[in-house]
VEXDREN-2710 file (C-alpha; in Angstrom, 1 decimal):
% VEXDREN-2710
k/r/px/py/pz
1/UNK/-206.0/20.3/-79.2
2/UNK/-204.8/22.1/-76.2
3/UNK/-204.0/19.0/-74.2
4/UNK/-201.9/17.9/-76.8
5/UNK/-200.3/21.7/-76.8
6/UNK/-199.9/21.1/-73.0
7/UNK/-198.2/17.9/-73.4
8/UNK/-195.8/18.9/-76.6
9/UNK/-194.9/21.8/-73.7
10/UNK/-194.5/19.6/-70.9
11/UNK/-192.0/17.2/-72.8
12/UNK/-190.2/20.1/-74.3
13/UNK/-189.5/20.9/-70.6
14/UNK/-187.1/18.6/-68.6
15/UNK/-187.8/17.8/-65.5
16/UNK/-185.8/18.7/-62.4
17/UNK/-182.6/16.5/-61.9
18/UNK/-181.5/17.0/-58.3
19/UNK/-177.8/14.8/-59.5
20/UNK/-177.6/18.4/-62.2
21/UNK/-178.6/20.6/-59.5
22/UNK/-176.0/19.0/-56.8
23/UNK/-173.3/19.0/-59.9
24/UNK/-173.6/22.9/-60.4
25/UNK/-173.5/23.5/-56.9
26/UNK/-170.3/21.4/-56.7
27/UNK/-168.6/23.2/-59.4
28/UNK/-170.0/27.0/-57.9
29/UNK/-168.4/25.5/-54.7
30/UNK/-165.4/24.7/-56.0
31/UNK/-165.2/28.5/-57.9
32/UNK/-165.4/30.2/-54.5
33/UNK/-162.9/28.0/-52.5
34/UNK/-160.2/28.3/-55.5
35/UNK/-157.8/29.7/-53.5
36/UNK/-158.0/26.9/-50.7
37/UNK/-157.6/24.2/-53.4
38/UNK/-154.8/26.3/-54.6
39/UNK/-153.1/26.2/-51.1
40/UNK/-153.4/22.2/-51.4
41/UNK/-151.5/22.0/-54.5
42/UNK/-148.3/24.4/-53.3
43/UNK/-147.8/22.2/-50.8
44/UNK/-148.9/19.3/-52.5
45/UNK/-146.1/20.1/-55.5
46/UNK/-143.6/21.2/-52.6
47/UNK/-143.9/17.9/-50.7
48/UNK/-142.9/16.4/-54.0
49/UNK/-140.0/18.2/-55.1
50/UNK/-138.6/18.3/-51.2
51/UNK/-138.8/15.1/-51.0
52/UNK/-141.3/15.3/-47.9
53/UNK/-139.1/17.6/-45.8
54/UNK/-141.9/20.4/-46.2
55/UNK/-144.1/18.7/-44.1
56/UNK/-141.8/17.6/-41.5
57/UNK/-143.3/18.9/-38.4
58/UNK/-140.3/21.6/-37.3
59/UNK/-141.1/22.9/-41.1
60/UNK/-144.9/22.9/-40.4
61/UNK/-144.3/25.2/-37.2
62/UNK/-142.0/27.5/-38.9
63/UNK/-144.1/28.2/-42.0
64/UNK/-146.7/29.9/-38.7
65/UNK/-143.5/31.5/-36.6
66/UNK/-142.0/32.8/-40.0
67/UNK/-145.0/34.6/-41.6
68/UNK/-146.5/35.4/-38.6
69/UNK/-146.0/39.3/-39.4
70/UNK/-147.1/39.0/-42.7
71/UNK/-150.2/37.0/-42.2
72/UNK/-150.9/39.9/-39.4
73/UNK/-150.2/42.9/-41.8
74/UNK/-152.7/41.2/-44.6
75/UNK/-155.5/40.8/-42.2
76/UNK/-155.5/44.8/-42.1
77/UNK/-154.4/45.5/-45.7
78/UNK/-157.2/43.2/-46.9
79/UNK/-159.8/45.5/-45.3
80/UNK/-157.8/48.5/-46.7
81/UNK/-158.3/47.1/-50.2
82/UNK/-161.4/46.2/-50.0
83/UNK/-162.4/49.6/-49.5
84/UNK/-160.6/50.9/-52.1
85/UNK/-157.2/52.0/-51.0
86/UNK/-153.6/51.1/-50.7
87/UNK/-151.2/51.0/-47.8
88/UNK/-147.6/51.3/-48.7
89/UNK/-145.9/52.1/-45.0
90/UNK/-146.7/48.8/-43.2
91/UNK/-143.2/48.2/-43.5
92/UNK/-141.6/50.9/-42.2
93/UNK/-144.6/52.0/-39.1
94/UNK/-143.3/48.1/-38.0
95/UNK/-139.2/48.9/-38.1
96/UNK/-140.5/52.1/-36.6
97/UNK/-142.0/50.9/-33.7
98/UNK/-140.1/47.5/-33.2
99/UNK/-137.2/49.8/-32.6
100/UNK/-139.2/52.3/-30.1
101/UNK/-139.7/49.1/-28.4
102/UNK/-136.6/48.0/-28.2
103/UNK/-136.1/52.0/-26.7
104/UNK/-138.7/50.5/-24.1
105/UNK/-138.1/47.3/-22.9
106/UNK/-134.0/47.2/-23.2
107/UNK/-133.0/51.2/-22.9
108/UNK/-135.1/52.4/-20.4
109/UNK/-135.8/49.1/-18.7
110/UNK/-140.0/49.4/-19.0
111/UNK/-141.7/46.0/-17.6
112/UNK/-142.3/44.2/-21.1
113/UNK/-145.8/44.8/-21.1
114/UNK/-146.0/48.4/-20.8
115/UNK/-143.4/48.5/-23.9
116/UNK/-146.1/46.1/-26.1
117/UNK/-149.1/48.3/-25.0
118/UNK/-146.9/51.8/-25.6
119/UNK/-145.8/50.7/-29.3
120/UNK/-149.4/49.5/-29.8
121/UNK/-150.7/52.8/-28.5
122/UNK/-147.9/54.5/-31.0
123/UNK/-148.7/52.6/-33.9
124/UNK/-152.8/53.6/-33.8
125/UNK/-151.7/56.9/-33.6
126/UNK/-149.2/56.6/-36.8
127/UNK/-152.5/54.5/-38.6
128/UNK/-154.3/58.0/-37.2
129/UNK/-151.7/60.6/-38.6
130/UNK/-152.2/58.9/-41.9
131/UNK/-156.1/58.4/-41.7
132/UNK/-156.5/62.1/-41.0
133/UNK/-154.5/62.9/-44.8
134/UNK/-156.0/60.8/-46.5
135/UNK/-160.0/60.7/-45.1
136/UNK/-160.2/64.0/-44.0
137/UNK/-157.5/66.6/-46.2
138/UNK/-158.4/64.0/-49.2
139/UNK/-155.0/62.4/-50.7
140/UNK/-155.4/60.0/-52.4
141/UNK/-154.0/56.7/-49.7
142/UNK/-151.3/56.0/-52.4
143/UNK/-149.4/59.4/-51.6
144/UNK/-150.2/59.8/-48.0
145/UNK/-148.2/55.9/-46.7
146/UNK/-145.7/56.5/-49.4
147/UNK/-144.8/59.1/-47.7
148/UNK/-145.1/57.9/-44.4
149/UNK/-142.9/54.5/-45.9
150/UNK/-140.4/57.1/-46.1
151/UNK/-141.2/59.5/-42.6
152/UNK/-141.3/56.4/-40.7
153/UNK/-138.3/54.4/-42.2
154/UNK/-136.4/57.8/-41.5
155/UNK/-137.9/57.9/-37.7
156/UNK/-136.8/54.1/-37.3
157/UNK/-133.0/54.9/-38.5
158/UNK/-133.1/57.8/-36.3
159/UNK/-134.3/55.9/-32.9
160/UNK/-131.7/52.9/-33.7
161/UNK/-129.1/55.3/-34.6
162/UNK/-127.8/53.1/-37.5
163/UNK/-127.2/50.6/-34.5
164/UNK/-129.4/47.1/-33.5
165/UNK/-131.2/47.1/-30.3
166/UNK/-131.0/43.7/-28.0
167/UNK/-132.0/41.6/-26.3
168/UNK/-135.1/41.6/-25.3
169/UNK/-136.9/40.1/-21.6
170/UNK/-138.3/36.8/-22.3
171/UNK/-141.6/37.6/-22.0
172/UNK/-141.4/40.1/-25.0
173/UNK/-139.9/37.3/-27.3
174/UNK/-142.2/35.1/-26.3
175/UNK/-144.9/36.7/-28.6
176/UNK/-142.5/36.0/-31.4
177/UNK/-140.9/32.2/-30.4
178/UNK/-142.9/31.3/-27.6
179/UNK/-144.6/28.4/-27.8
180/UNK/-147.9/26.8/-25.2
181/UNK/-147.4/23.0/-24.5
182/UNK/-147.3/20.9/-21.7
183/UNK/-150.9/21.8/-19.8
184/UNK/-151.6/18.1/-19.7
185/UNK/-148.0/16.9/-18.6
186/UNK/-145.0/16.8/-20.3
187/UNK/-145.6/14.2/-23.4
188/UNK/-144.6/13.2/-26.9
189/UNK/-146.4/14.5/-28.7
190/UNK/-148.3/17.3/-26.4
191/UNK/-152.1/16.2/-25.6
192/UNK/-152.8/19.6/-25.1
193/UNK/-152.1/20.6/-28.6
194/UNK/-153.7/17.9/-29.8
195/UNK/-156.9/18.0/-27.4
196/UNK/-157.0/21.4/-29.1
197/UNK/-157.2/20.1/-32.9
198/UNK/-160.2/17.7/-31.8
199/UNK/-161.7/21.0/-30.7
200/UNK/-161.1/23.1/-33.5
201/UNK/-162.7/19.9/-35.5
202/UNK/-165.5/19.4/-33.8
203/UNK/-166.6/23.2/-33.3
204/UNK/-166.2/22.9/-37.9
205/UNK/-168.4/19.9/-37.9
206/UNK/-171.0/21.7/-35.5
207/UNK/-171.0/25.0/-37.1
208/UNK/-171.1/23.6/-40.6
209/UNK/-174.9/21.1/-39.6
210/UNK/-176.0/23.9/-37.5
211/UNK/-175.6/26.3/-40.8
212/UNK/-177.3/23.9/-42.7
213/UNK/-180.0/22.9/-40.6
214/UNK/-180.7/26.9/-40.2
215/UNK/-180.8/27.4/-44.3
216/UNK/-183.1/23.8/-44.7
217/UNK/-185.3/25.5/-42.0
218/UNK/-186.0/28.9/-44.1
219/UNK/-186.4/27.2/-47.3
220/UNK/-183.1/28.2/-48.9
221/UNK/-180.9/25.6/-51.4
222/UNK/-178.3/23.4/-49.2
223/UNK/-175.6/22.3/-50.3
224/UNK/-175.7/17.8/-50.8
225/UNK/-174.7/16.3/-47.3
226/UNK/-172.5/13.7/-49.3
227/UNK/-170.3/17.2/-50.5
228/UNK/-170.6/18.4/-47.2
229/UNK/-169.3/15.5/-45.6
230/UNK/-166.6/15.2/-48.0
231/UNK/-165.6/18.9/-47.3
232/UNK/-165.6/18.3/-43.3
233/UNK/-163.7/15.4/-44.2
234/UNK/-160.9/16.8/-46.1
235/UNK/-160.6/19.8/-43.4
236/UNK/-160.6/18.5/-40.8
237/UNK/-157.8/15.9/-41.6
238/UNK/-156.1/18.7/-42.4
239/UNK/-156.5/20.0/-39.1
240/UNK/-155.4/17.1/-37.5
241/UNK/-152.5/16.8/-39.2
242/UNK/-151.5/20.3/-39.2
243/UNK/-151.4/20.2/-35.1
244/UNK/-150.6/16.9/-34.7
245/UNK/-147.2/18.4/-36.5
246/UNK/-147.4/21.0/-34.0
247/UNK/-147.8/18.4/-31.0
248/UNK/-145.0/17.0/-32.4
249/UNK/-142.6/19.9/-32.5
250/UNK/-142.7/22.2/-29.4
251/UNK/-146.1/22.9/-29.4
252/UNK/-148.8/26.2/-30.4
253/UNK/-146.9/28.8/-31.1
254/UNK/-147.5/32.1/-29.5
255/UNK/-148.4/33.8/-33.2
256/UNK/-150.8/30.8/-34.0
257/UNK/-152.7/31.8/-30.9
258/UNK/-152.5/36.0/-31.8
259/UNK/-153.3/35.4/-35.5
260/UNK/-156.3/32.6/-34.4
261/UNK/-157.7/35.4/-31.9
262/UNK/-157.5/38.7/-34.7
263/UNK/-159.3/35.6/-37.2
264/UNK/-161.8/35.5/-35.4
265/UNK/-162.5/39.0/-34.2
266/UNK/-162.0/40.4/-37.4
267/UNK/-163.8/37.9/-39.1
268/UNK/-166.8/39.1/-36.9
269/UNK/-166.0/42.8/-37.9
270/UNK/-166.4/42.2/-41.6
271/UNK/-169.2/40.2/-41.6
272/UNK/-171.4/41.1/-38.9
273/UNK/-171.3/44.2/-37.8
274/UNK/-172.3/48.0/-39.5
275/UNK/-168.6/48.6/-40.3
276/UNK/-167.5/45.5/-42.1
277/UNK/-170.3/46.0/-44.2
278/UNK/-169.6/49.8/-44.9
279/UNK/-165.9/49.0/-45.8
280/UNK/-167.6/46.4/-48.7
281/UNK/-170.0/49.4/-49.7
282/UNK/-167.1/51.6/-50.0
283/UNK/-165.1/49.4/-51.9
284/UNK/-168.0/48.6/-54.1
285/UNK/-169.3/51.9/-55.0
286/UNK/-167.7/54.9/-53.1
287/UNK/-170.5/57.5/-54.6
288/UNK/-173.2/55.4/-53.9
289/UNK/-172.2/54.7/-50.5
290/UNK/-172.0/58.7/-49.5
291/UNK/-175.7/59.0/-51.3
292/UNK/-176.8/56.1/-48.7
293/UNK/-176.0/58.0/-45.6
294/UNK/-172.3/56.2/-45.1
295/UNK/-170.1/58.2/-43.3
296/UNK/-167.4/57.4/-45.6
297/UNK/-164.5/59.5/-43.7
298/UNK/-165.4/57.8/-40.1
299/UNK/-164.4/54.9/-42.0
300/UNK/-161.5/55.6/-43.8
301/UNK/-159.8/57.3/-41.0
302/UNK/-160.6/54.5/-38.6
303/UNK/-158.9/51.5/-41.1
304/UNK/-156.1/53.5/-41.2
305/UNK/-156.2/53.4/-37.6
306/UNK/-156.3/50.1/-37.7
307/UNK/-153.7/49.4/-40.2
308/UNK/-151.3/50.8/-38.1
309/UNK/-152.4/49.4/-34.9
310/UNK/-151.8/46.1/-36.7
311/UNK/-148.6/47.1/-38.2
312/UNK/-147.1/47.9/-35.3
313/UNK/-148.4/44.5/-34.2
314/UNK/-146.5/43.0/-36.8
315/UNK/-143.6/44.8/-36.1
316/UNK/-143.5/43.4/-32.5
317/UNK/-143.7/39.9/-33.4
318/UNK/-141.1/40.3/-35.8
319/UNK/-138.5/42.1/-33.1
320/UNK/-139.6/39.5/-30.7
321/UNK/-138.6/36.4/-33.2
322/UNK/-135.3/37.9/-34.1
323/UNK/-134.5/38.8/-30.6
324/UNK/-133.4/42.5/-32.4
325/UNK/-134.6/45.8/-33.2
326/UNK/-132.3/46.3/-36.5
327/UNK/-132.0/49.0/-39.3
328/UNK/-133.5/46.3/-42.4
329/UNK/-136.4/45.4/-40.2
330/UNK/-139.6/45.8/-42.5
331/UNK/-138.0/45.9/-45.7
332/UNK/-140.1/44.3/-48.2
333/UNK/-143.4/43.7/-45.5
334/UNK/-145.7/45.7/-47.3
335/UNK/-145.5/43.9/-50.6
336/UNK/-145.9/40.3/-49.3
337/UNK/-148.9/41.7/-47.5
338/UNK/-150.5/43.4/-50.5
339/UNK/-149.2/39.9/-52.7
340/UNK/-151.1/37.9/-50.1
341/UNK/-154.6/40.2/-50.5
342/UNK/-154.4/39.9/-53.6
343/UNK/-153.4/36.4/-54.1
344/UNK/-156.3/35.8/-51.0
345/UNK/-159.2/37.1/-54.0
346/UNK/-159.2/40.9/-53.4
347/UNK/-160.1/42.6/-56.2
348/UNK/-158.1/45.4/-57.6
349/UNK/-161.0/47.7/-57.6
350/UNK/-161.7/47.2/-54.4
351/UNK/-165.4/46.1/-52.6
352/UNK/-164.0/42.2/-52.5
353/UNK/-161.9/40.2/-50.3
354/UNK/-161.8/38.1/-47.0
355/UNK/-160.5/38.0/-44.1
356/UNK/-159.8/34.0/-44.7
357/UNK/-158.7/34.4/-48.7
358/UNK/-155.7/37.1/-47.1
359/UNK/-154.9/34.3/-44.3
360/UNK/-154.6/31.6/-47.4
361/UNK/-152.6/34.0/-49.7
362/UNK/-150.3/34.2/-47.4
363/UNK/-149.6/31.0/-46.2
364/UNK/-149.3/30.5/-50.2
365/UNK/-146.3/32.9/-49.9
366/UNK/-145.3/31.3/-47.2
367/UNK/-144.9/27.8/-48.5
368/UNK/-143.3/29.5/-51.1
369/UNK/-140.6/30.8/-49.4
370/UNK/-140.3/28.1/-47.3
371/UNK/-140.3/25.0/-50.1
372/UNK/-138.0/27.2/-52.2
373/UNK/-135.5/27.9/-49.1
374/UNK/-135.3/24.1/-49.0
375/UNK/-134.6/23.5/-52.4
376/UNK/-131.7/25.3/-52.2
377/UNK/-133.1/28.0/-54.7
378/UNK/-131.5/31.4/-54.5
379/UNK/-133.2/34.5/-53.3
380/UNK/-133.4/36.3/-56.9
381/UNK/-135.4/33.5/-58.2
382/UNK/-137.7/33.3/-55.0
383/UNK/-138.9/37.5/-55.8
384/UNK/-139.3/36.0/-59.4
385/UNK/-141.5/33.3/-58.6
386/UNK/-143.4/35.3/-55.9
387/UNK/-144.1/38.1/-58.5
388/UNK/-145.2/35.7/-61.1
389/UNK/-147.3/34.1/-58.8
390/UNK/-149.1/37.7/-58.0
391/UNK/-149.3/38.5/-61.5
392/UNK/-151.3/35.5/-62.7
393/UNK/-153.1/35.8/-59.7
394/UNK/-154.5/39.6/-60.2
395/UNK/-154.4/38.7/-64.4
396/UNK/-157.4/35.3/-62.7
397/UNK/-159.1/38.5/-61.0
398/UNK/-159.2/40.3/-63.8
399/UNK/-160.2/37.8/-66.5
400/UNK/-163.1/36.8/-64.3
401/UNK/-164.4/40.1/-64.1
402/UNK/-164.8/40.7/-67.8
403/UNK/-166.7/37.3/-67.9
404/UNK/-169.3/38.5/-65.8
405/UNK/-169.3/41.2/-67.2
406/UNK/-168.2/43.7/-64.4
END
């Protein structure tokens, strides 16, 4: 009798289909990467209604040169999200100090450098100003950079004196049009950026086995090689076409190489080191965090710190691409950067969010602006679409957390 039991059980049971197993994983997979596959349909539905002229390869460089700043200020306000704050003066602490480098470089004739490293050096002690109100006095982030979107807009106006500042030393705009080509010779299109691309490819493929090999080795579920190699696959063409476009222009831009460095390093920073994974604690559960020993001041005085330090960034490399320190300079930066977070997967609540999903969201705006500028479409309608576009995204954010259940 209990045989039979045991074999009633055993067929009641099904047994373990590794083609279910490898389905599931494909569809979690496909969840996570959302915002990449969303990426690939904006320019996908833009190639089609431009009639190709988005991908042309002067438009492929531009959609880097011309969100260069903004894809800067969302690697910082991405952090500042996650852990639970807001940054409202991005905008004006990059007028602010464009135009105290224009004071630099063109009024009182500094080498170019020394005008870069002093507006860097000013704009971590702006991020510092405002990380001492808000993690140590304890107002709330919201107040403390809407009123420093104000203070600093002010201070801008009042070093330009309503006038623009220009131009700049070459060097400076460099950082903002420059471009690297040409290390190989002089050819059509560069072998430099494209030896650069097989690079970038083969470092993917090597990092993604070695990954694998590493998670096979301790036991833990990998994903199936056949989706594997269909993700490498899809990337990396995308990689080869992306700087074959370059190769085909002028070259790497100057922001590529800035924005591929701060990737990287900050990348690193939030997820392997102590302080990337405080920020996420913060933003997760700020009570919690202070009950675990976190030292959540430290931390929120030292983002802010780092906000500015990339704002100011930002602000360079958009005075450097205009060739102008001007009055409107910054108007409008520290919406598209919060849009791109947010359109990137941060969560409203804060305690979610990448580096990479910020970088995505706002290339998304980017293509945007760019496939819309071609279409002839006027600037009213471009804020309409951009805002709709952040609403739904924040409403996917949203309707996901009350399916878990969070």
């Amino acid at each position: 009798m209990t045989n039979n039991t045991e074999a009633v059980g055993a067929n009641i049971n099904p047994p373990d289909n590794r083609l279910t197993r490898w389905f599931t994983h494909i569809l979690s997979d496909l969840g996570r990467n959302g915002i990449f596959i969303a990426l690939i349909a904006v320019v996908a539905l833009f190639a089609i209604l431009t009639n190709g002229i988005l991908l042309r390869p002067q438009n492929i460089s531009n959609l880097v040169v011309q969100n260069g700043y903004i894809l800067v200020l969302a690697i910082g306000m991405v952090m500042v999200i996650i852990a639970g704050h807001i940054d409202l003066s991005v905008g004006s602490v990059a007028a602010f100090v464009g135009a105290l480098s224009g004071v630099f470089a063109v009024k009182m004739g500094m080498p170019w450098w020394l005008a870069i490293v002093l507006s860097l050096l000013i704009g971590a002690l702006v991020g510092a100003w405002q990380g001492f109100w808000i993690a140590f006095v304890g107002i709330p982030a919201f107040i403390v950079t809407l009123a420093g979107m104000l203070i600093f807009r002010g201070l801008a106006l009042v070093v330009l004196g309503n006038a623009n500042i220009g131009s700049f030393p070459t060097e400076y705009r460099a950082l903002g049009n420059g471009f690297l080509s040409g290390l190989f010779g002089e050819t059509d299109p560069d072998i430099f950026t494209l030896a650069i691309g097989a690079v970038a490819i083969v470092a993917l493929v090597v990092q993604q086995f070695r990954t694998r090999a590493g998670r096979r080795k301790y036991g833990q579920e990998v994903e199936p090689i056949v989706w594997v190699v269909a993700k490498l696959v899809l990337v990396s063409a995308a990689i080869a076409f992306f700087t074959y476009s370059l190769a085909s222009y002028k070259g790497i831009p100057v922001t590529l190489i800035v924005l591929a460095v701060l990737v990287m390093v900050y990348g690193i920073v939030m997820n392997r080191t102590v302080f990337g994974r405080h920020i996420y604690a913060i933003g997760g559960n700020r009570h919690a965090a202070e009950l675990s020993g976190i030292k959540t001041r430290r931390v929120d005085f030292w983002l802010f710190v780092n906000m500015g330090f990339l704002a100011a960034l930002a602000g360079l490399i958009f005075t450097a691409r205009l060739n102008l320190a001007g009055p409107k300079a910054g108007d409008g930066f520290e919406l598209e950067a919060i849009s791109a977070a947010f359109i990137g997967g941060a969560a409203v609540q804060g305690g979610v969010g990448t580096i990479g999903g910020a970088i995505i969201g706002g290339l998304i705006i980017g293509v945007l602006n760019n496939g819309m500028s071609i279409m002839g479409i006027g600037i009213e309608w471009q804020q309409a679409v951009k805002g709709l576009v952040l609403l739904l995204a924040v409403a996917f954010d949203v309707y996901n957390k009350r399916r878990s259940g969070n």
